[in-house]
Every structure is written in C-alpha cells, then in structure tokens.
Residue frames as a rotation matrix with the C-alpha (Angstrom) as fourth column:
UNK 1
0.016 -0.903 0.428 -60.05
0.629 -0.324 -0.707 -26.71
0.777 0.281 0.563 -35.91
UNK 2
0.083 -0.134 -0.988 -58.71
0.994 -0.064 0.092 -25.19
-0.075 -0.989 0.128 -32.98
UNK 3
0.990 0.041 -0.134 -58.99
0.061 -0.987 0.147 -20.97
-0.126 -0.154 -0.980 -32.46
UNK 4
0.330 -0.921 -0.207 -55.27
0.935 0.349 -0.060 -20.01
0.127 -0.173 0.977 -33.09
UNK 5
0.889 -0.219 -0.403 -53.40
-0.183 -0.975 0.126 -16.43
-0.421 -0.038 -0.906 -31.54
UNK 6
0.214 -0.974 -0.073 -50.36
0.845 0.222 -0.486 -15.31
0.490 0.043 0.871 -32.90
UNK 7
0.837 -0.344 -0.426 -48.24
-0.020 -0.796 0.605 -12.65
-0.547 -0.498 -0.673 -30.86
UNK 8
0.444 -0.525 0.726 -46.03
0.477 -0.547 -0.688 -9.64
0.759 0.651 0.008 -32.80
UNK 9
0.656 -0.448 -0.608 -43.50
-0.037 -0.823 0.566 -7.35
-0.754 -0.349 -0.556 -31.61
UNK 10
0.425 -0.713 -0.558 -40.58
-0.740 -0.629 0.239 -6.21
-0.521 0.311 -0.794 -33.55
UNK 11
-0.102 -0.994 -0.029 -37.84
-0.988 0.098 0.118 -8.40
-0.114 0.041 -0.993 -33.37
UNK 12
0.638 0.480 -0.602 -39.39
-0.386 0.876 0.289 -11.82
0.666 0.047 0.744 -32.45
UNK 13
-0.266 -0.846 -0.463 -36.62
-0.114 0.504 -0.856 -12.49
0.957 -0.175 -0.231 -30.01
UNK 14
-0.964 -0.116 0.238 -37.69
-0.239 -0.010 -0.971 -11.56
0.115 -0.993 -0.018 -26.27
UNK 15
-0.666 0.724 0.180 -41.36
-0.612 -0.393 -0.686 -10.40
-0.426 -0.568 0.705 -25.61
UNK 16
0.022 0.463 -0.886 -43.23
-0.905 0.385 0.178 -12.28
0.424 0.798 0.428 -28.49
UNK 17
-0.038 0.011 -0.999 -41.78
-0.167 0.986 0.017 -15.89
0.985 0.168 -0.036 -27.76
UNK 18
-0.992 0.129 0.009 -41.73
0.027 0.277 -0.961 -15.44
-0.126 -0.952 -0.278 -23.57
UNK 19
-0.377 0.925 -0.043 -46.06
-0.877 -0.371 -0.304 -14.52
-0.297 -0.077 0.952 -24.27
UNK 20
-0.184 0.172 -0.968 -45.82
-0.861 0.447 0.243 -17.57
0.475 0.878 0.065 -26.61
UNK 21
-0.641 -0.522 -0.563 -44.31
-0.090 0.779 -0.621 -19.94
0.762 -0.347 -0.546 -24.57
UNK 22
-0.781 0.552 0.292 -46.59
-0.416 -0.112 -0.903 -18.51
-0.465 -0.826 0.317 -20.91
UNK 23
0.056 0.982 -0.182 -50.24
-0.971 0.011 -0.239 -18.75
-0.233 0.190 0.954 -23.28
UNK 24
-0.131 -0.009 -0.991 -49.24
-0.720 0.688 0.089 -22.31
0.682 0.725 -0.097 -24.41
UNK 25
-0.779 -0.457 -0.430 -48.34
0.268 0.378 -0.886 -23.38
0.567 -0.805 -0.172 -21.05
UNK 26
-0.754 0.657 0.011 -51.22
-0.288 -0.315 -0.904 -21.67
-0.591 -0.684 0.427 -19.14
UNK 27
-0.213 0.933 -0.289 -53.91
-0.875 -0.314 -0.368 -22.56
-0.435 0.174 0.884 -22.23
UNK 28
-0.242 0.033 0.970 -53.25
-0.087 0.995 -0.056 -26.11
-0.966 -0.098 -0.238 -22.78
UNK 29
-0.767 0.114 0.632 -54.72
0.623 0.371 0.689 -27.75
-0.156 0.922 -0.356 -26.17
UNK 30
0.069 0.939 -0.338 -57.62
0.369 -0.339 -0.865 -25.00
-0.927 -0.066 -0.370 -26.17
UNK 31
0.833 -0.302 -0.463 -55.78
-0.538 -0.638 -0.551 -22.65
-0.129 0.708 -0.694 -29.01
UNK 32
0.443 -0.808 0.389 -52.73
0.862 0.265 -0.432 -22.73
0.246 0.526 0.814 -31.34
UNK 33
0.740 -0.430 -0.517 -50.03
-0.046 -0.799 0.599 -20.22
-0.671 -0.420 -0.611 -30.08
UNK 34
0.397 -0.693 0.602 -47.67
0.826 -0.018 -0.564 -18.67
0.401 0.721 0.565 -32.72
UNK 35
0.752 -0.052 -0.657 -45.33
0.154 -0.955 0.252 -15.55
-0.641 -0.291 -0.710 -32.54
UNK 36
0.024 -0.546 0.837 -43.72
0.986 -0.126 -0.110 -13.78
0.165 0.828 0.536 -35.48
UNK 37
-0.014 -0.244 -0.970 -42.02
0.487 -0.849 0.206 -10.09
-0.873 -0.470 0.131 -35.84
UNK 38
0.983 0.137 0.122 -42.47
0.183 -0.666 -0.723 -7.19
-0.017 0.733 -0.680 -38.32
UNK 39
0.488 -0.838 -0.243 -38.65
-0.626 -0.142 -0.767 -7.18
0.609 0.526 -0.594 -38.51
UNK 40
0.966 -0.204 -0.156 -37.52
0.247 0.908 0.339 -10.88
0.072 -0.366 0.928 -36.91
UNK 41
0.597 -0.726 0.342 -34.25
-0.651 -0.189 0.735 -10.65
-0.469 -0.661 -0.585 -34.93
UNK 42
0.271 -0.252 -0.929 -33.34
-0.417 0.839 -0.349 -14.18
0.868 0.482 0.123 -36.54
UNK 43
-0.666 -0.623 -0.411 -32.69
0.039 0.520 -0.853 -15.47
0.745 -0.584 -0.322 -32.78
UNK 44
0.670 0.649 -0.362 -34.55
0.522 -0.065 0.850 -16.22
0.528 -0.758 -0.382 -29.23
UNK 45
0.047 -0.586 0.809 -32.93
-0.657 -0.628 -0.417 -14.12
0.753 -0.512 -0.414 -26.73
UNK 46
-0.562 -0.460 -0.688 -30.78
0.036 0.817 -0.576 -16.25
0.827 -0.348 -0.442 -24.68
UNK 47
-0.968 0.052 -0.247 -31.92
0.242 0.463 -0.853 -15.09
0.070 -0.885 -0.460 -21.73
UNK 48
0.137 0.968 -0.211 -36.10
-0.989 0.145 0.026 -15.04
0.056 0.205 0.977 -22.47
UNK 49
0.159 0.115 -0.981 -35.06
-0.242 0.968 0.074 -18.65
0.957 0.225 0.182 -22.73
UNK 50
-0.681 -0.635 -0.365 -33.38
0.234 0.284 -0.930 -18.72
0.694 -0.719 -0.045 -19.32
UNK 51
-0.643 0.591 0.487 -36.35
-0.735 -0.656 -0.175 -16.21
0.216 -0.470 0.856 -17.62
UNK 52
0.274 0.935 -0.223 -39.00
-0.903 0.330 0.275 -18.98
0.331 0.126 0.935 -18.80
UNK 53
0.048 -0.336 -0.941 -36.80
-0.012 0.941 -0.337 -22.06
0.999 0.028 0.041 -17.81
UNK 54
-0.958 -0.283 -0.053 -36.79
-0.044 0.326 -0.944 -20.94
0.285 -0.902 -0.325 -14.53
UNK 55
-0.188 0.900 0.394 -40.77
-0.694 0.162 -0.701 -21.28
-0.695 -0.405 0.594 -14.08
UNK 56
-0.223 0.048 0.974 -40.51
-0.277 0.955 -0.111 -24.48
-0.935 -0.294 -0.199 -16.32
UNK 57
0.861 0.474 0.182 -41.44
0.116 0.165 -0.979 -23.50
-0.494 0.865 0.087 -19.54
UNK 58
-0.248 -0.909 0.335 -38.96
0.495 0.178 0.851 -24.78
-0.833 0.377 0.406 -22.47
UNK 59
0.909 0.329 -0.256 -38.80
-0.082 -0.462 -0.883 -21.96
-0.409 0.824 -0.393 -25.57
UNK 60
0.050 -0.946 -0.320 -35.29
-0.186 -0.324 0.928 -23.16
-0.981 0.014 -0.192 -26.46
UNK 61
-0.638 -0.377 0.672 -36.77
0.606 0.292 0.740 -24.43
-0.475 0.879 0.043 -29.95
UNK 62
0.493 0.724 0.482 -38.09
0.730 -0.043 -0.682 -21.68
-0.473 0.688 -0.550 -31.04
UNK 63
-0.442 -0.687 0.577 -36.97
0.882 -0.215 0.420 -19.82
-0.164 0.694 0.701 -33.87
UNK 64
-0.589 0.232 -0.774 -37.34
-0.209 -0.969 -0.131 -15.79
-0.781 0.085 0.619 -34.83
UNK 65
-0.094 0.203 0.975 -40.28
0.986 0.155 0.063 -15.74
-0.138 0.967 -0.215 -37.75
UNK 66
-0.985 -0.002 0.172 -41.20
0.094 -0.845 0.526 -12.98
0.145 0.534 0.833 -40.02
UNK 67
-0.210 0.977 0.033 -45.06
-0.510 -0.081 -0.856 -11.92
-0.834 -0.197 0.515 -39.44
UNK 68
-0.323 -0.209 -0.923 -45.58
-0.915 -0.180 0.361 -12.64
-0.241 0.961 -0.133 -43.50
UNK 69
-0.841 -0.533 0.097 -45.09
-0.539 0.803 -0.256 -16.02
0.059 -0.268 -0.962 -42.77
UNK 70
-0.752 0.652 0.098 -48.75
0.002 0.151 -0.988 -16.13
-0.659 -0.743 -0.115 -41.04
UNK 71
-0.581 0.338 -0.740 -50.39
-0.525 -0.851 0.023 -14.25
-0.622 0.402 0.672 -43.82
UNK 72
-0.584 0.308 -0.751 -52.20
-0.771 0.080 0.632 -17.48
0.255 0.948 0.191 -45.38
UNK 73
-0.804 0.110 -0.584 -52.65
0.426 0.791 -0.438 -19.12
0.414 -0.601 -0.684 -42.25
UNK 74
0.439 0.623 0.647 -56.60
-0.305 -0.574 0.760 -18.18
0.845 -0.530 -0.062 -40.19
UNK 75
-0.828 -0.366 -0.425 -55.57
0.481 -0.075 -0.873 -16.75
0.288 -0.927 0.238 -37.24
UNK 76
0.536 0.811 -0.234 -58.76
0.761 -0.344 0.550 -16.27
0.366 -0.473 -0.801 -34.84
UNK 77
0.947 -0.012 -0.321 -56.45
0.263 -0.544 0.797 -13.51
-0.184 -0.839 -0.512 -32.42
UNK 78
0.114 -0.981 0.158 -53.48
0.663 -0.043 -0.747 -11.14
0.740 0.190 0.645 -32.87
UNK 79
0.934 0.122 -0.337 -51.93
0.354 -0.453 0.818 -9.71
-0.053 -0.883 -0.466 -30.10
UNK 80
0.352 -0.862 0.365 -49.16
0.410 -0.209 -0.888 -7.45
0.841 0.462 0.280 -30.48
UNK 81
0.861 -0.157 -0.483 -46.73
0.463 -0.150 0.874 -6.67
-0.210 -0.976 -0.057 -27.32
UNK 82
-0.465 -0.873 -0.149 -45.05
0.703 -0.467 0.537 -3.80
-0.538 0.145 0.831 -28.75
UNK 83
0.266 0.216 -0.939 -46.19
-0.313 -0.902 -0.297 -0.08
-0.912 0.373 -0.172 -30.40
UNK 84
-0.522 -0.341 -0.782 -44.08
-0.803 -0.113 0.585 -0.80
-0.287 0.933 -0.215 -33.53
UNK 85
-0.988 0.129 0.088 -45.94
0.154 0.695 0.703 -4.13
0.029 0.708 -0.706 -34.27
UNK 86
0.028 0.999 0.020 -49.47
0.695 -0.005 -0.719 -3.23
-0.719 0.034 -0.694 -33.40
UNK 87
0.474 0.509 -0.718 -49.24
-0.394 -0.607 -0.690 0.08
-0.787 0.610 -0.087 -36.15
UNK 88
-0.453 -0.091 -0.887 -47.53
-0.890 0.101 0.445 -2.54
0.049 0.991 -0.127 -38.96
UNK 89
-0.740 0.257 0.621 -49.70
0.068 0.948 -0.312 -5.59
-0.669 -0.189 -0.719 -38.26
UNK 90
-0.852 0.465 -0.239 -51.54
-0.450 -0.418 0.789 -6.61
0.267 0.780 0.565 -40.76
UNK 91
0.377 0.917 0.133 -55.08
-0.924 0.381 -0.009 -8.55
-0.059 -0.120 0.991 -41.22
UNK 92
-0.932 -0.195 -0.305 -54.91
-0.320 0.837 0.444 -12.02
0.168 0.512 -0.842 -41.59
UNK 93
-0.563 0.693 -0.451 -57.28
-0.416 0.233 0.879 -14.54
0.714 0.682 0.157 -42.63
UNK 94
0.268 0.866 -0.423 -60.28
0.318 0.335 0.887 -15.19
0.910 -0.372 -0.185 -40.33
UNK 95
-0.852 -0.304 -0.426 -59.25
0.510 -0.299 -0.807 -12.68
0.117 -0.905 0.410 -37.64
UNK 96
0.733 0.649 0.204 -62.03
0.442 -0.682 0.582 -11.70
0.517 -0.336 -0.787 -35.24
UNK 97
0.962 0.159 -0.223 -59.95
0.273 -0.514 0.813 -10.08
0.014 -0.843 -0.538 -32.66
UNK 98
0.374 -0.730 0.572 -57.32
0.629 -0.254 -0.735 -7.89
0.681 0.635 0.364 -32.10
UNK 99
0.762 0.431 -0.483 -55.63
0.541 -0.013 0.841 -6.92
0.357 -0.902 -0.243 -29.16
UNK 100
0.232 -0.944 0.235 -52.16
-0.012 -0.245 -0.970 -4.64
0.973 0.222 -0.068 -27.96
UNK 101
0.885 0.038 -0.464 -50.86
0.448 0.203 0.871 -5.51
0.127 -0.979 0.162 -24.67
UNK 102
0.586 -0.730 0.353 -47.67
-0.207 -0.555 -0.805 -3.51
0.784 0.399 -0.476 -24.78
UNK 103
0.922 -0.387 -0.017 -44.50
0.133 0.274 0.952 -4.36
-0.364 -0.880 0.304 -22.44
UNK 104
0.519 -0.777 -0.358 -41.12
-0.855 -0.471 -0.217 -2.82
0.000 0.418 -0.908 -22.43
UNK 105
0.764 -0.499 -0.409 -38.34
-0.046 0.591 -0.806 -4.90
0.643 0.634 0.428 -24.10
UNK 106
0.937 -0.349 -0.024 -35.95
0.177 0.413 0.893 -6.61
-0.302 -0.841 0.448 -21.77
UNK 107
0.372 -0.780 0.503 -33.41
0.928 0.300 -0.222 -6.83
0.022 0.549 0.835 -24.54
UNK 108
0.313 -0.018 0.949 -32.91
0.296 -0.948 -0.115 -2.81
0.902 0.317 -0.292 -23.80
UNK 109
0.969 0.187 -0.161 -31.89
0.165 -0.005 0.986 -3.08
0.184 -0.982 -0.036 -20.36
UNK 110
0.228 -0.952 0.203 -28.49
-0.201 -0.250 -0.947 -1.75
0.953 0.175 -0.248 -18.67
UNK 111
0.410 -0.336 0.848 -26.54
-0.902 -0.289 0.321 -2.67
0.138 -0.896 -0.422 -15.80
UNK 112
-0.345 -0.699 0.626 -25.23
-0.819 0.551 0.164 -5.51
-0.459 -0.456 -0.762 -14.32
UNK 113
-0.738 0.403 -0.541 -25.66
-0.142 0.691 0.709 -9.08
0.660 0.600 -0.452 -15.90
UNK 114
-0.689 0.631 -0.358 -27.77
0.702 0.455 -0.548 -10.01
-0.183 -0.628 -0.756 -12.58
UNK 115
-0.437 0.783 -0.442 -29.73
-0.069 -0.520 -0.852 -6.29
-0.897 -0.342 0.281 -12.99
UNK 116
-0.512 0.141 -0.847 -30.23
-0.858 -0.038 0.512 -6.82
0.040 0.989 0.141 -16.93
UNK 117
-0.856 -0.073 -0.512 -31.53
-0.064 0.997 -0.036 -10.53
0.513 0.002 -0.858 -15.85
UNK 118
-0.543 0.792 -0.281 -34.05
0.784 0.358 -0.506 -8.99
-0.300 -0.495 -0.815 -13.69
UNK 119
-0.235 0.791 -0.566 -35.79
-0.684 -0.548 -0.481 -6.85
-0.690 0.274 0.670 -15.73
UNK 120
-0.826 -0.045 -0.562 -36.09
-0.432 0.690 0.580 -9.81
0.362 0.722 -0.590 -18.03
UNK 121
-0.746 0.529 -0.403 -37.68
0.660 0.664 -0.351 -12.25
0.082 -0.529 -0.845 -15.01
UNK 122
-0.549 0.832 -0.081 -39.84
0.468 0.226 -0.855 -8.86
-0.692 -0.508 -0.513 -14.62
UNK 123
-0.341 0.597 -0.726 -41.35
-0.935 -0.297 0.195 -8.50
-0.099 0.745 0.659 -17.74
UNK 124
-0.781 0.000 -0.625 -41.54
0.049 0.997 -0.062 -12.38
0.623 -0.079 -0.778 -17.85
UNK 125
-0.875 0.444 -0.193 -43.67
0.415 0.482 -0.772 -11.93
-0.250 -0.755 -0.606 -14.85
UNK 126
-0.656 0.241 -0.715 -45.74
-0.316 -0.948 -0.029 -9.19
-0.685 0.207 0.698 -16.23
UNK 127
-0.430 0.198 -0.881 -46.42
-0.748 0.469 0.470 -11.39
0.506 0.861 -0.054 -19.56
UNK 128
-0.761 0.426 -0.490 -47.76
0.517 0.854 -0.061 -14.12
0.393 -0.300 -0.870 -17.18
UNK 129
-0.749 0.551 -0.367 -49.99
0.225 -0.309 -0.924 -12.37
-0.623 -0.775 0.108 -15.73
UNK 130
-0.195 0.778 -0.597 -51.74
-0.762 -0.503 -0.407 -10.49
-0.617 0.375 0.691 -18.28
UNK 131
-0.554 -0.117 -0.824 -51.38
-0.772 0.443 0.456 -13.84
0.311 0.889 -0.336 -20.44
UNK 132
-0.976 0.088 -0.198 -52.43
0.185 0.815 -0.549 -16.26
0.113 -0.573 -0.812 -17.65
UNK 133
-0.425 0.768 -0.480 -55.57
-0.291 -0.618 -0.731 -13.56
-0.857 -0.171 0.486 -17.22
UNK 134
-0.325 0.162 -0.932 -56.39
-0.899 -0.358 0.252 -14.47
-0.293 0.920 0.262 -20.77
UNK 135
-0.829 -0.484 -0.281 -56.19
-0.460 0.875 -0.149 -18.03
0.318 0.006 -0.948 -20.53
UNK 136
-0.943 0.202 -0.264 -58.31
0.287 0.095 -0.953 -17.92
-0.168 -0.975 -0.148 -17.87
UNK 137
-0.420 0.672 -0.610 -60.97
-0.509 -0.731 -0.454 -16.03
-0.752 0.120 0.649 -19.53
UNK 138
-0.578 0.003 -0.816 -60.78
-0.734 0.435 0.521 -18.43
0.357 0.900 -0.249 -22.60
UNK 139
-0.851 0.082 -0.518 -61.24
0.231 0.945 -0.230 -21.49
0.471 -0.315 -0.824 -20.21
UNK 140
0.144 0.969 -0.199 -65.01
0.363 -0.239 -0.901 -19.79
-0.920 0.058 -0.386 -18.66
UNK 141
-0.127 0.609 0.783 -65.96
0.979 -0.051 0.199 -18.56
0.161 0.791 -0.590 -21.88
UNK 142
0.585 0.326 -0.742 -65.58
0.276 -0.941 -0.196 -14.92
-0.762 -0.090 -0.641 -20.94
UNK 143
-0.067 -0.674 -0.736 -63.13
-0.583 -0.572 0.577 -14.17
-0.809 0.468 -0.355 -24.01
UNK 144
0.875 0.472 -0.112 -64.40
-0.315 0.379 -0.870 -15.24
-0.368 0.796 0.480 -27.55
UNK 145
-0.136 -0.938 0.319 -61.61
-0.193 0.341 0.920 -17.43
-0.972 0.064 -0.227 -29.00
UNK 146
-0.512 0.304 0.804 -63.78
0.828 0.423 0.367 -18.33
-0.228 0.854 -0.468 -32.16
C-alpha cells in the first residue's frame, strides 16, 4: 500500500486542490494525494482550475470534500496550507507526519480580472515549488513517506 498525503485548508476550493493537483503531477505513483477542507466550499475555484491548466495539470474533476470524510482512511502525511486548517485538523489513522505550509488564498484577491488572475498563477507558483521540493525529497529518500 502506497504512503498517502492529504492537504487541508478551509474551503477546499483554491489552495488545497492547486497543492493536490502540483504533488500528484510532480510525485507520480509514489503516494496517494487527497485534499479535503474543515469547512468545504462545495466547488473548485474556477480559476485554480485555469492557473493549473496553464502548466498542464487537469483539476477540473475535482470536487470540494469535507476533512471527516478522511477520518477512516490511513493517511501517512497531512499538510495543511492554511492557519484555520492546521489548528482544526484532526489525527487520522496511521499518521506519522504532519506538516503546515501556509499560503495566502487567491480567492481573496482585488483588482482587475487579469490582477486577481495573477495572484492566483502566483500562489500556484509558490505551491509548486514548495510541493515540487517535497516530491523531490520523497524520490531520494530524504523525506519519510512511510
């Protein structure tokens, strides 16, 4: 059985499923990649879907879950990319590790559609990085996955 992370934030709509979508895409068949919110939006944010479609990755089927959801499933890693889900996250079964990468929410952004579009692409870019870093670390063996 494969090591499996899930990633939390709030809403489940922006930050959660762009982290999802990058760690799946950058970590191949190593891990299962989930992402679920301590109060689920009930929607992907349109444009998280657009952000990741331009660098190739498709998150248009995924759906907003509830953390809860998880809560019988072993999850080896939770990573929460948000304050409000890392202090309501709970345990789940067969977590070793536990991590908060925090990154402001796109979905809060003002101005123009084009300036509201690029704070999206740069959190998006942000989330690759520190996600791609992870990946990376998984694939040498420098980051326990089991």
């Amino acid at each position: 059985m494969k090591p499996s992370v899930l990633i939390l934030c709030t809403g489940n709509s922006c930050r959660s499923h762009m982290a999802e979508g990058i760690l799946r895409a950058v970590a191949g068949d190593m891990i299962d990649v989930f992402s679920a919110g301590s109060k689920p939006a009930g929607y992907v944010h349109p444009l998280s879907i657009k952000v990741l479609a331009e660098i190739g990755i498709d998150i248009s089927k995924h759906t907003s879950k509830h953390m809860n959801e998880f809560l019988t499933r072993d999850i080896t890693t939770v990573v929460t990319v948000c304050g409000n889900a890392d202090q309501l996250c709970p345990t789940y079964p067969g977590q070793l590790n536990r991590h908060h990468w925090g990154f402001e929410d796109p979905a809060h952004a003002k101005g123009t559609e084009e300036e509201v579009l690029n704070e999206f692409r740069r959190v998006r870019d942000q989330i690759r990085l520190v996600f791609g870093a992870y990946a990376a670390g998984l694939r040498e063996g420098r980051v326990m996955a089991k």
